[in-house]
C-alpha positions as CSV (number, residue, x, y, z in Angstrom):
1,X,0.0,0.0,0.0
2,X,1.3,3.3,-1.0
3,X,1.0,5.7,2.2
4,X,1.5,8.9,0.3
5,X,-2.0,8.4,-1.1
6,X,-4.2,6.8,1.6
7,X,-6.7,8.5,3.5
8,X,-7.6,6.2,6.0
9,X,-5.4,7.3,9.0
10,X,-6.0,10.9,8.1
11,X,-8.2,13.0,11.0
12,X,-9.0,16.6,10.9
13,X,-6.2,18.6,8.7
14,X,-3.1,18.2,9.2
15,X,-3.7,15.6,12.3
16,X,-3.3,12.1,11.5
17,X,-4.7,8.9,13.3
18,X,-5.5,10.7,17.2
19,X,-8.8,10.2,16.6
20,X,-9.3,9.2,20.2
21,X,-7.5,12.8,21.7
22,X,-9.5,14.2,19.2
23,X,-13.3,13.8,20.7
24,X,-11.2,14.3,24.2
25,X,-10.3,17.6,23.7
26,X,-13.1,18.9,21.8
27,X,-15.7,17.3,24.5
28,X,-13.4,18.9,27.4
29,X,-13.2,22.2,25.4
30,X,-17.0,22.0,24.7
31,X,-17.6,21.1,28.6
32,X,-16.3,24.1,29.8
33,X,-13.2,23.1,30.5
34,X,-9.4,24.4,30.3
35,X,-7.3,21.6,29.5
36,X,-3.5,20.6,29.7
37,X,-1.9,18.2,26.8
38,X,0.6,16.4,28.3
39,X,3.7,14.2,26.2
40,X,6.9,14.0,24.7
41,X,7.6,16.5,22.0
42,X,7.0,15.4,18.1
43,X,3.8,13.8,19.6
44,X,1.4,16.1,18.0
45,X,-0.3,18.1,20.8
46,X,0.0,21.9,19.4
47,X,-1.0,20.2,15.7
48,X,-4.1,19.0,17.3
49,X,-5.4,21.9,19.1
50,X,-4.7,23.6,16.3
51,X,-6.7,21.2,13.9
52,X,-9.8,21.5,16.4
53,X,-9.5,25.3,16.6
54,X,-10.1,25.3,12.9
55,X,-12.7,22.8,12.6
56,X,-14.5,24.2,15.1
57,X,-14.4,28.3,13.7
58,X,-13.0,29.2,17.2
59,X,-10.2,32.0,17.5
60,X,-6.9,31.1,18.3
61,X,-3.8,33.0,20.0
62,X,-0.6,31.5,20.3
63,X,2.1,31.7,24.0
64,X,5.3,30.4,23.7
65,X,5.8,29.4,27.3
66,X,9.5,30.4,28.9
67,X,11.4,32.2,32.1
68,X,11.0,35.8,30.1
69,X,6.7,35.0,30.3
70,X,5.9,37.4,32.8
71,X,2.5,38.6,34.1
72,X,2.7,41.7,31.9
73,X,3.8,39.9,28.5
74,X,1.0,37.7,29.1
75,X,-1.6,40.3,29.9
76,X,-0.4,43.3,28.4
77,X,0.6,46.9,29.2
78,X,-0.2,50.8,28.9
79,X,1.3,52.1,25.9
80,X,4.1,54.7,27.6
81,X,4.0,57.4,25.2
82,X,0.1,57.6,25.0
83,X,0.0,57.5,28.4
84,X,2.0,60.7,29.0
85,X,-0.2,62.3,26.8
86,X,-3.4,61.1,27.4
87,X,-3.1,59.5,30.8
88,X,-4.2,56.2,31.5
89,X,-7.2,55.8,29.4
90,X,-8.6,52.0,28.3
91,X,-8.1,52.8,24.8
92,X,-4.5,53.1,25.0
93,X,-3.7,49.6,27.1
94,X,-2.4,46.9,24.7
95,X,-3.7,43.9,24.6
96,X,-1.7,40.3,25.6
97,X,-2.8,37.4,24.3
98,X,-4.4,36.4,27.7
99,X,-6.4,39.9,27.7
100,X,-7.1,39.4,23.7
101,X,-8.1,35.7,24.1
102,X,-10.6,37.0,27.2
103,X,-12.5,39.6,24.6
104,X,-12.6,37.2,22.1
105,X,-13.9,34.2,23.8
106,X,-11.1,32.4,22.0
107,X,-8.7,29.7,22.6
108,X,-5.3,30.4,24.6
109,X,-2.6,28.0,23.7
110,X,0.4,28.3,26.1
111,X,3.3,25.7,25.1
112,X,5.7,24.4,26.8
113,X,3.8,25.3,30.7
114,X,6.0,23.9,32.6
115,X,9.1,26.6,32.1
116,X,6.5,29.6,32.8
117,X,7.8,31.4,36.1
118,X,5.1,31.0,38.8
119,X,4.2,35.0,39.0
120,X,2.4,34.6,35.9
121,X,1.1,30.8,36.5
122,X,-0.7,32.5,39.5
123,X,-2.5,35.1,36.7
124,X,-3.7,31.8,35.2
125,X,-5.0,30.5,38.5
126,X,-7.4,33.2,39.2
127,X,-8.8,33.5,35.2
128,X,-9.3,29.6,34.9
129,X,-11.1,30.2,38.6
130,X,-13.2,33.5,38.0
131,X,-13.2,33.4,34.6
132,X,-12.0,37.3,34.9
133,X,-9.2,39.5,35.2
134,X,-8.4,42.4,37.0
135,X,-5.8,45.3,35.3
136,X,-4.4,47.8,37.4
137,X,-6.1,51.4,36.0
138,X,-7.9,48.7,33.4
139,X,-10.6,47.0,35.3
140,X,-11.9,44.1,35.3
141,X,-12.3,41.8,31.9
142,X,-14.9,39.0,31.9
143,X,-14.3,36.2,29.5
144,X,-16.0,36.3,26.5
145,X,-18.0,32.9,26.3
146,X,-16.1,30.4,24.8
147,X,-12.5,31.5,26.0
148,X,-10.8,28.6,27.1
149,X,-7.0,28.1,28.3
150,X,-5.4,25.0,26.4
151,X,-1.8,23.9,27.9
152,X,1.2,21.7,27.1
153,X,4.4,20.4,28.4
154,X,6.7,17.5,28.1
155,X,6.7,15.8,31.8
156,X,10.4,14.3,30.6
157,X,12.1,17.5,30.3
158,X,13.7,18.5,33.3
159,X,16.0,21.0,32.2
160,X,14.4,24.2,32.7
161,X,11.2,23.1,34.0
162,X,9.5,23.6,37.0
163,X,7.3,21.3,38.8
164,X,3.7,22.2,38.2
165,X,1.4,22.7,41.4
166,X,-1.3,20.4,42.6
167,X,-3.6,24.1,41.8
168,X,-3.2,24.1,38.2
169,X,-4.0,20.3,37.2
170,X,-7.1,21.0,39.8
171,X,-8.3,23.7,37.6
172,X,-7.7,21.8,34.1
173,X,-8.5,18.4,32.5
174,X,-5.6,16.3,31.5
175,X,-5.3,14.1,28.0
176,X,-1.8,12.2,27.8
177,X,-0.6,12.1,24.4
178,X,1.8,9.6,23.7
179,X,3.8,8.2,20.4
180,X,1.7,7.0,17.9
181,X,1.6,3.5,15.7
182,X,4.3,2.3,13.6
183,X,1.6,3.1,10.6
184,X,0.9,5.7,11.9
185,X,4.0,7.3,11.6
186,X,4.8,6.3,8.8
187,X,2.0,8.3,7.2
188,X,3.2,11.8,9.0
189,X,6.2,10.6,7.8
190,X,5.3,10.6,4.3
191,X,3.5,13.4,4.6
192,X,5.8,15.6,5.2
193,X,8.9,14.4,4.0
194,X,9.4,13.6,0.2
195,X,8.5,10.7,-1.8
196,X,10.5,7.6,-1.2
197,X,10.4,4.2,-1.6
198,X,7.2,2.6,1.0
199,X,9.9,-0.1,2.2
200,X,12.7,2.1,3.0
201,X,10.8,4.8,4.8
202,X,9.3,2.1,7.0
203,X,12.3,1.4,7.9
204,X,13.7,4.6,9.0
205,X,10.3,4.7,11.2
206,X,11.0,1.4,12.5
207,X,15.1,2.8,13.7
208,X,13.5,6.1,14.7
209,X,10.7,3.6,17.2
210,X,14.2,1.9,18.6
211,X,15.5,4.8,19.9
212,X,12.6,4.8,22.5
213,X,13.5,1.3,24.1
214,X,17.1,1.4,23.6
215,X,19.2,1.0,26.8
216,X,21.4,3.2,26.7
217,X,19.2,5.8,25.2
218,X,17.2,8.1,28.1
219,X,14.5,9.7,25.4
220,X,14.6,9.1,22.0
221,X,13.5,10.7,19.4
222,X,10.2,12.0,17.9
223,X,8.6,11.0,14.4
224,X,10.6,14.5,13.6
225,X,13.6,12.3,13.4
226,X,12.2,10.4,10.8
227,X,11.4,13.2,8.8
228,X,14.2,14.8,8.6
229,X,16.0,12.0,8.2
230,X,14.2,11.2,4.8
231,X,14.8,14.6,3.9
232,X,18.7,15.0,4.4
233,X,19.1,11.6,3.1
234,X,17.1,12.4,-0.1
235,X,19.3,15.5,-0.7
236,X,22.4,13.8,0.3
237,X,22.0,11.3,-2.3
238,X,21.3,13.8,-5.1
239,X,24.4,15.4,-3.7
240,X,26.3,11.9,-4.5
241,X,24.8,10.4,-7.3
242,X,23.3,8.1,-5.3
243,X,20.1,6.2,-4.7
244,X,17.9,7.5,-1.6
245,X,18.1,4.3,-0.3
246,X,22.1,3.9,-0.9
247,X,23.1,2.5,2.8
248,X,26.0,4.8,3.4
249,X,23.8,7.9,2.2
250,X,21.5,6.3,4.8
251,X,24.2,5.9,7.9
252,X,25.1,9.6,7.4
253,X,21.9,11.1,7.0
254,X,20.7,9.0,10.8
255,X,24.0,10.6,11.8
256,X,22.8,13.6,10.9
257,X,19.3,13.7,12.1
258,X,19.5,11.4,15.2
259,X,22.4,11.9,16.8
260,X,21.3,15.0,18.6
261,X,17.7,14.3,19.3
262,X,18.5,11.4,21.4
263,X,19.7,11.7,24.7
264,X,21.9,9.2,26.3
265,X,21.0,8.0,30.2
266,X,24.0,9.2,32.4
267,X,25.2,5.3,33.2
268,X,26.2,5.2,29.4
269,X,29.5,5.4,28.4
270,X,29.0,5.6,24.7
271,X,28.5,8.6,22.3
272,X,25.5,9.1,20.4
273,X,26.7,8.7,16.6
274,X,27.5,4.7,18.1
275,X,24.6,4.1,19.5
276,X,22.6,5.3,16.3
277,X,25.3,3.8,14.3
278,X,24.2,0.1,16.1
279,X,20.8,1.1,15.7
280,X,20.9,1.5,11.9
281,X,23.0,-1.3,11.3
282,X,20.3,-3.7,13.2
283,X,17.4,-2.2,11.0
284,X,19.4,-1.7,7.7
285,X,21.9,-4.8,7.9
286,X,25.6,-4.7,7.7
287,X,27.2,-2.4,5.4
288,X,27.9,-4.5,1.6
289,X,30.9,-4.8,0.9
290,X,32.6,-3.2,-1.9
291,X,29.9,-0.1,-1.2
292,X,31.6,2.5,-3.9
293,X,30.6,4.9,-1.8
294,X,32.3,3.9,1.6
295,X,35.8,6.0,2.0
296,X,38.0,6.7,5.1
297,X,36.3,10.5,5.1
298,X,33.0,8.9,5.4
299,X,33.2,6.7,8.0
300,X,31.1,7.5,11.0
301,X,32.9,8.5,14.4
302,X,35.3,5.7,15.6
303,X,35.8,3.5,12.8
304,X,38.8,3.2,11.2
């Protein structure tokens, strides 16, 4: 079966298979409720809200969630120079997303909530509780109906995270989003990759899937690995007169695209480009010999 033309794993645009996490959030969002997507990155979570806010006509504004999120960025602030002219009137206060999305009664998508600083988690507490928000010199803003706050983080990442409190996930439904089927992936993978042979791209799904359970491998990486792993191989091999599916042009372009999306557990003594290096050879087979294109310069780290 060609992937590149089946529809039958395809959910609303741009969203494939999650047809599950689909009816979740949209019966949580129609409920009333604010919600928090929780899973590893590559697994889909701001393509799906994003997919329901358009199938379902709602407005949409966008956080980046970091350390420089504070209270003001989110909300908004009194235009300086208007003020000193006009004083603090309500026509000169710019809007925040938070302060937009409550007007609009639209969706808030905050990414990444578990790096925001606690200050401004704490403005989220009291909007999610009162559905309101009072601005210094502003007053008070009422949610438009239909405003709801939509959340995601990656529980795994601990480097620059905080822990989030037992006050948020009590004011928010939870849907756990994690890696998708082998066929699955497969079809993002075609999707948004090039066209390649059916075989050999299920294979480069199958050694991205075997970073997840490797042993010496703490997180492994996303279907984004397997993308752009098609990708550079395919240009590589137009770069080398070579087929796609030539296995050095293969080995290279896993170098390339793995080796820094995986992250080794600390007990490991081994460097990434080996362990994907094992990895490929296990799902591709040892290199044949008399490869034309194998040379010294191409070898991969620690070979000869």
């Amino acid at each position: 079966m060609s992937l590149t033309a089946s529809d039958e794993y395809a959910g609303p645009a741009g969203v494939v298979g999650r047809t599950r996490e689909t009816e979740l959030l949209r019966a949580a969002l129609d409920s009333g409720a604010h919600v928090v997507l929780e899973g590893p990155p590559g697994t889909g979570k701001s393509t799906l809200l994003r997919a329901v806010a358009a199938s379902t006509g709602r407005p949409f504004h966008f956080v980046e969630g970091n350390a420089d999120l504070t209270p003001s960025r989110l909300t908004g602030h009194f235009d300086p120079a208007q003020v000193l002219s006009r004083g603090y009137q309500p026509d000169v206060y710019v809007d925040g997303p938070l302060l937009a999305a409550l007007r609009a009664g639209a969706l808030l998508y905050i990414e990444e909530l578990n790096r925001v600083p606690e200050e401004t988690l704490n403005v989220l507490l009291t909007v999610m509780s009162e559905a309101e928000l009072t601005v210094p010199r502003l007053g008070t803003i009422r949610a438009e109906p239909g405003f709801r706050l939509v959340a995601a983080m990656n529980p795994f990442d601990a480097v620059g995270t905080a822990r989030i409190s037992s006050a948020v996930y009590d004011r928010t439904c939870r849907i756990a989003m994690g890696y998708q089927s082998a066929l699955e992936e497969e079809r993002i993978t075609a999707l948004r990759s090039v066209v390649v042979d059916d075989a050999w791209r299920g294979k480069v799904v199958d050694l991205v899937r075997r970073t997840r359970d490797h042993p010496d491998i703490r997180v492994g990486s996303s279907v984004r690995g397997a993308i752009d792993l098609v990708k550079v191989a395919a240009s590589l091999a137009r770069l080398r007169g070579a087929p796609t599916d030539d296995w050095r042009v293969g080995l290279d372009a896993a170098l390339v695209a793995l080796s820094g999306r995986i992250r080794l557990a600390e007990s490991s003594r081994r460097d990434p480009e080996s362990v994907v290096t094992e990895l490929y050879t296990t799902v591709f087979g040892a290199e044949p010999e008399g490869d034309p294109t194998h040379t010294e310069e191409s070898s991969p780290p620690g070979e000869a």
